[in-house]
C-alpha positions in Angstrom: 188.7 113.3 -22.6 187.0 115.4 -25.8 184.2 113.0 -26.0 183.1 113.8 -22.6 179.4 114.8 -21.7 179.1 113.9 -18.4 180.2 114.8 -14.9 179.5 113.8 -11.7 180.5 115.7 -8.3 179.9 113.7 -5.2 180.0 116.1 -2.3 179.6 119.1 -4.4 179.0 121.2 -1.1 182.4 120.5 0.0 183.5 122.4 -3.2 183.3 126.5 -3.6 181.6 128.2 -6.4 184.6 129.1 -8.6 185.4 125.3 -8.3 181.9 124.0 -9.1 181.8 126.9 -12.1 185.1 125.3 -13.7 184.3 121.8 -13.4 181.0 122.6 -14.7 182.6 123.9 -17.9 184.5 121.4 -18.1 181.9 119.1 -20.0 179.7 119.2 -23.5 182.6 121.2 -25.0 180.8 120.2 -28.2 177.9 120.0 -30.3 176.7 117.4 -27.8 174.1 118.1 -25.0 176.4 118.1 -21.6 175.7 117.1 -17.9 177.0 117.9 -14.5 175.4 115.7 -11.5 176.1 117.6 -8.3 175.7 115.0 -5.5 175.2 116.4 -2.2 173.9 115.3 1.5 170.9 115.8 3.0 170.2 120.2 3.6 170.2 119.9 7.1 173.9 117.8 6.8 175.4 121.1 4.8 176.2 124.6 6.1 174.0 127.6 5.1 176.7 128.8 2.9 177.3 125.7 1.0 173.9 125.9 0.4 173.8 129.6 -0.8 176.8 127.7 -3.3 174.5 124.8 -4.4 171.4 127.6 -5.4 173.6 130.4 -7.1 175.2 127.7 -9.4 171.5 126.0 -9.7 170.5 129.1 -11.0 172.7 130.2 -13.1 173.4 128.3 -16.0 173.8 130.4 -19.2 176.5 131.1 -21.1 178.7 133.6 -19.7 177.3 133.5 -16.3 180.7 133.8 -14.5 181.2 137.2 -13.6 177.4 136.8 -12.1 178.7 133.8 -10.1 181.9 135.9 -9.2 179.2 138.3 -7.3 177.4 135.5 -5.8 180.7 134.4 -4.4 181.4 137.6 -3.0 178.6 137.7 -1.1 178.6 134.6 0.4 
């Protein structure tokens, strides 16, 4: 869908990082402010490393961030 702005993960922890990257970029492929909603449980619901997923893709949102993310993933 071109139009698209918006995208919504429910479960996001259940996802890995080079999923969550690419769905990510999926969206706002335009001129047009984009969104990606990342639903998760509760912290204490999710394992430590789905969390580690959840904060290096929280925190790293700039263009051209993958090969960061990439070293995120490795360490995790």
């Amino acid at each position: 869908v071109p139009t698209a702005n918006t995208i919504i993960m429910d479960r996001a922890d259940n996802l890995g990082l080079a999923q969550l990257h690419q769905l990510r970029g999926r969206v706002g492929r335009s001129h047009h402010q984009a969104y990606a909603y990342l639903l998760t449980p509760q912290p204490k619901a999710m394992t430590k490393d789905a969390i580690k997923r959840l904060d290096a893709i929280a925190s790293l949102e700039d263009l051209g961030a993958g090969f960061t993310l990439a070293t995120h993933d490795l360490e995790i």
